[in-house]
C-alpha positions in Angstrom: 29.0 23.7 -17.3 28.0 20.3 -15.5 25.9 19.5 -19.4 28.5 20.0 -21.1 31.0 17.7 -18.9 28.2 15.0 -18.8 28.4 15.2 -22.7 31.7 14.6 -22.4 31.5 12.0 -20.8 28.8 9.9 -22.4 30.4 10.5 -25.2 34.1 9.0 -24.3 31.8 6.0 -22.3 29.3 5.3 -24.3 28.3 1.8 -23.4 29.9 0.9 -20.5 28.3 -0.7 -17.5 31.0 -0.3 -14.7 28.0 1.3 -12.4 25.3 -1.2 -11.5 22.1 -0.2 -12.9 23.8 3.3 -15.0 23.3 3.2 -18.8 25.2 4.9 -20.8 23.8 5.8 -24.2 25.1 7.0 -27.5 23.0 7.2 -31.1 24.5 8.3 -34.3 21.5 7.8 -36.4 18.0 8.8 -36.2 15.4 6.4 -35.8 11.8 5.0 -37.0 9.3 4.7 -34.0 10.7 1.3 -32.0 7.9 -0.5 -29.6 10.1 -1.4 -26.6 9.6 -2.3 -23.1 10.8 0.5 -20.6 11.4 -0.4 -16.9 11.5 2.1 -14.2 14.2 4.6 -15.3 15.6 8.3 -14.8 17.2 9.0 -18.9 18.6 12.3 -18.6 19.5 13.8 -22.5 23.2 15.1 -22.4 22.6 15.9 -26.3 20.2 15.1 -29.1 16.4 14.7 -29.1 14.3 11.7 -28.2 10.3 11.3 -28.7 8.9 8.4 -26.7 4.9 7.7 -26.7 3.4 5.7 -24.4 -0.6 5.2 -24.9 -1.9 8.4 -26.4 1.0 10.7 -24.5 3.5 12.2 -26.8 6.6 13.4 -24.9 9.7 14.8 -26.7 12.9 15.6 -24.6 16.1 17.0 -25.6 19.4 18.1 -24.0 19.1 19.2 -20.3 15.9 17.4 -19.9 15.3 14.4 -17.9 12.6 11.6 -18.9 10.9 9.5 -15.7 9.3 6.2 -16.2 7.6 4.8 -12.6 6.3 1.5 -13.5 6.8 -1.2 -16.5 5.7 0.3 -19.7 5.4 -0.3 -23.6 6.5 2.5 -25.2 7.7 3.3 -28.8 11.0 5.5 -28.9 12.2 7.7 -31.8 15.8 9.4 -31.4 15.6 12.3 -33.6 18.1 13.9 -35.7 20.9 12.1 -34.5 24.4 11.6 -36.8 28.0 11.1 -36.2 29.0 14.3 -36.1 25.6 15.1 -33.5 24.9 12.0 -31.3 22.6 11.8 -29.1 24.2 11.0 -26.1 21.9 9.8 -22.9 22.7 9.0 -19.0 20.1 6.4 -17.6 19.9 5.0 -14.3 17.5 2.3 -13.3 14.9 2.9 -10.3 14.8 0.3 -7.6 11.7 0.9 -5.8 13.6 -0.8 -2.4 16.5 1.9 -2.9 13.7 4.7 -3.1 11.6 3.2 -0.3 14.9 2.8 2.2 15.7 7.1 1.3 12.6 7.9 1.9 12.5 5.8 5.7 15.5 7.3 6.0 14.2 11.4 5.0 10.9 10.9 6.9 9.0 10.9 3.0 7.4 7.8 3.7 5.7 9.0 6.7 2.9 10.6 4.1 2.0 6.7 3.1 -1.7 6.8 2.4 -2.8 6.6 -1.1 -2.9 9.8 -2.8 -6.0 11.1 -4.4 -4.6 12.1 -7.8 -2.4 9.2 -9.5 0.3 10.4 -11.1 1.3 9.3 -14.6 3.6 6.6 -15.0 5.9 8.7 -17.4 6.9 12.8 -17.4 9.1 14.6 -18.9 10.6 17.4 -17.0 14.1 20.4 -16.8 16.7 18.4 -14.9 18.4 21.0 -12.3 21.8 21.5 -12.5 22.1 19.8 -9.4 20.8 16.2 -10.8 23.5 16.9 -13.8 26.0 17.8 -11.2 25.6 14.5 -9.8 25.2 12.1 -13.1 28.8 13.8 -13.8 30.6 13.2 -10.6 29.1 9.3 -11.2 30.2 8.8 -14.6 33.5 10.4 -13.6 33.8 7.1 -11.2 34.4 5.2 -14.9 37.8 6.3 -14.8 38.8 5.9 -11.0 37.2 2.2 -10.2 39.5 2.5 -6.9 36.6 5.2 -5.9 33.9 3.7 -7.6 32.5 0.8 -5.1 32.4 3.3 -2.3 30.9 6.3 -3.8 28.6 5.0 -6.6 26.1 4.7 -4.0 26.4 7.4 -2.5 25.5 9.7 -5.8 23.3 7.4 -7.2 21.3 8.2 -3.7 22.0 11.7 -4.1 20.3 11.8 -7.8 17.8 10.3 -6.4 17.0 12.4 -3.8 16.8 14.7 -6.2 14.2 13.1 -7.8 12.3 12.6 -4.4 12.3 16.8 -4.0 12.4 17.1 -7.8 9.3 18.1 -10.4 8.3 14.6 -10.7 8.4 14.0 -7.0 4.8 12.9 -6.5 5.3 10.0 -9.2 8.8 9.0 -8.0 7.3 8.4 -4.3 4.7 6.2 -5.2 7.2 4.1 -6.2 8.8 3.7 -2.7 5.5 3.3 -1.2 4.0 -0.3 -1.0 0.5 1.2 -0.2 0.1 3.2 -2.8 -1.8 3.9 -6.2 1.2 3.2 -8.3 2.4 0.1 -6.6 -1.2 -1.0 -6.9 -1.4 -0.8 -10.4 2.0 -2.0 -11.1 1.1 -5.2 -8.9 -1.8 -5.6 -11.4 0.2 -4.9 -14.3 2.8 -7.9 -13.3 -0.3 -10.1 -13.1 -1.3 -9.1 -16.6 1.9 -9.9 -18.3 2.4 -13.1 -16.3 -1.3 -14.2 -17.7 -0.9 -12.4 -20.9 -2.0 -15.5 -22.7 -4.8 -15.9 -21.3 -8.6 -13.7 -21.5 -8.2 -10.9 -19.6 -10.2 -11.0 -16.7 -10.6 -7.8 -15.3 -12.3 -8.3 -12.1 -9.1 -10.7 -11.7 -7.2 -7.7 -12.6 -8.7 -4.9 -9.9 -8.7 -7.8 -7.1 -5.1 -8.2 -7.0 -4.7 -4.3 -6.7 -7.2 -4.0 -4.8 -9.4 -1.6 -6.0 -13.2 -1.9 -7.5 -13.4 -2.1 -10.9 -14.1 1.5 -12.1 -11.6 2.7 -9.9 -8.9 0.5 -11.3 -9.8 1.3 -14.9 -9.5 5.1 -13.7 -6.0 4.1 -11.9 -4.9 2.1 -14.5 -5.7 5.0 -17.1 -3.6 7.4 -15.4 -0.6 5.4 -14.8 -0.4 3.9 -18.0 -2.5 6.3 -20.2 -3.9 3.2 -22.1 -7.1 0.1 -21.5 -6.0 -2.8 -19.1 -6.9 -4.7 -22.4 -4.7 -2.0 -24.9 -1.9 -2.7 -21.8 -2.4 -6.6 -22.7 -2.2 -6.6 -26.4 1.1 -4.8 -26.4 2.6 -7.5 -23.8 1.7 -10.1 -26.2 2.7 -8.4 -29.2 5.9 -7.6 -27.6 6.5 -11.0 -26.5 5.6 -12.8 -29.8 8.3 -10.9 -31.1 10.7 -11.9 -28.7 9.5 -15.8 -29.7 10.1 -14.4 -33.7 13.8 -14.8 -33.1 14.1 -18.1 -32.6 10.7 -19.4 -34.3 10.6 -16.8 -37.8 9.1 -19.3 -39.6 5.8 -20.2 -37.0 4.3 -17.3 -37.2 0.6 -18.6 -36.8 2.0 -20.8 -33.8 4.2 -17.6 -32.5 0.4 -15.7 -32.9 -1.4 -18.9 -30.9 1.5 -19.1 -28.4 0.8 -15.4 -27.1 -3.0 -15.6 -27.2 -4.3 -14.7 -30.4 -6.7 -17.2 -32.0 -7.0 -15.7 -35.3 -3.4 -15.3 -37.7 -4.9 -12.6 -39.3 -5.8 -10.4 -36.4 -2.1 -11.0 -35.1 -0.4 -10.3 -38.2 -2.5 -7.1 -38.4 -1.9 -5.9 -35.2 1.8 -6.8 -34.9 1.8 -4.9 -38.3 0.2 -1.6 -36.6 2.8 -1.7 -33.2 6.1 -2.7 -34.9 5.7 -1.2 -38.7 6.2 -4.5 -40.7 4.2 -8.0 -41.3 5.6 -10.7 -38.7 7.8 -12.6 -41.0 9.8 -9.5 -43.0 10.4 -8.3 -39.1 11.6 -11.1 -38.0 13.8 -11.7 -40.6 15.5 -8.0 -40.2 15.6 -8.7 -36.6 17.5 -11.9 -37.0 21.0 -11.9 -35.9 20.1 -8.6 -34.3 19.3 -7.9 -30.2 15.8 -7.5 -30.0 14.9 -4.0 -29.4 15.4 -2.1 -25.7 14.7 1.5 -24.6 17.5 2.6 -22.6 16.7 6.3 -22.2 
């Protein structure tokens, strides 16, 4: 059974990055809800279970399923039951929305380029066809033959996604090849909110560079991201501030000030509610640590 190879594997390769843009992810202990930054990704579960929330969405995945992120989101990740002897053991493989946009020139997909009605969410969960697990297993069989591996990595990584393209989740994975629409909007916004994250949001700001009024970006925005513009902002800062913990533990009212927040109580409060500890005790369990990072 392909799930059963592709458990295999991830298991013998767990954290090797021969493959540009493939993760390959093994967890032998389960753990608390960790607010991370996710980037556009396809994380399909080979074994284990994995919760990740993103606004008020709950998904929960497990073996044989596939997880979809289209745009950059804050998320908090819990792997679940995971132990040595039961890891849970993930394949991930970054979407590039130039390598979607280039298949679907190529399959006559972006022909349908007008901005769909419905926005699809930002993040599904769906059952990954034996197909898609097919193909993660031929690629992470390429680990072990790098003569092979320049030519045909390509090649399967466009296959899997192509799969994705005529998959469940196809409506959200083509909005990210297409320049035009919703979720390219919104994602255009959302890079001008974490480059200005220090700053007052200013929405109207905010909808001009997508180019939508302002109720309809709040309705986009919504569905994308199933969080505010302004809840979308707060997690940037809080996420970058502790980023700026690592090297500064100690500043933690100038770490708040440096991200935007003008009272040290609010920021302590509401980096206390994201990331489950006060500022200065995480800081000082994240030193000498990598900050944080949802693969899968």
């Amino acid at each position: 059974m392909p799930l059963d190879e592709l458990r295999s594997l991830v298991h013998r390769h767990a954290g090797r990055a021969d493959i540009a843009d493939v993760i390959v992810s093994k967890s032998t202990t389960s753990s608390p809800p960790t607010a991370a930054m996710s980037h556009p990704i396809l994380a399909i579960v080979a074994q284990g279970q994995k919760r990740v929330v993103s606004g008020d969405r709950v998904l929960d995945y497990g073996a044989g399923q596939y997880l979809v992120v289209s745009v950059d989101l804050p998320v908090v990740g819990q792997y679940v039951d995971a132990s040595a002897a039961e890891p849970c053991l993930g394949f991930g493989l970054l979407l590039r929305p130039e390598e979607i946009a280039a298949l679907m020139v190529q399959t006559g997909l972006a022909r349908d380029g007008a901005r769909e009605r419905q926005t699809p969410p930002g993040i599904a969960v769906s059952d990954a066809p034996e197909e898609m697990v097919d193909a993660a297993v031929r690629l992470l069989r390429l680990l072990d033959s790098p003569g092979d591996r320049d030519v045909l990595a390509p090649l399967i990584k466009r296959e899997i996604l192509w799969r994705l393209l005529t998959g469940d989740q196809s409506a959200m994975v083509r909005q990210i090849g297409l320049a035009d629409s919703n979720t390219s909007a919104i994602s255009a916004a959302m890079e001008w909110i974490r480059d200005h994250h220090v700053e007052t949001l200013r929405i109207e700001e905010a909808a001009r560079v997508a180019r939508m009024s302002v109720s309809s970006f709040h309705r986009h925005f919504r569905a994308v991201t199933a969080m505010t513009p302004l809840q979308y902002q707060k997690q940037i800062r809080l996420q970058q501030a502790r980023f700026r913990l690592l090297v500064a533990p100690d500043d933690i009212a100038g770490v708040g000030q440096a991200v935007g927040y003008e009272s040290p109580s609010q920021f302590s409060r509401e980096y206390r509610r994201l990331f489950g500890e006060a500022p200065g005790r995480d800081a000082l369990r994240l030193r000498g640590t990598t900050p944080d990072r949802l693969a899968l």
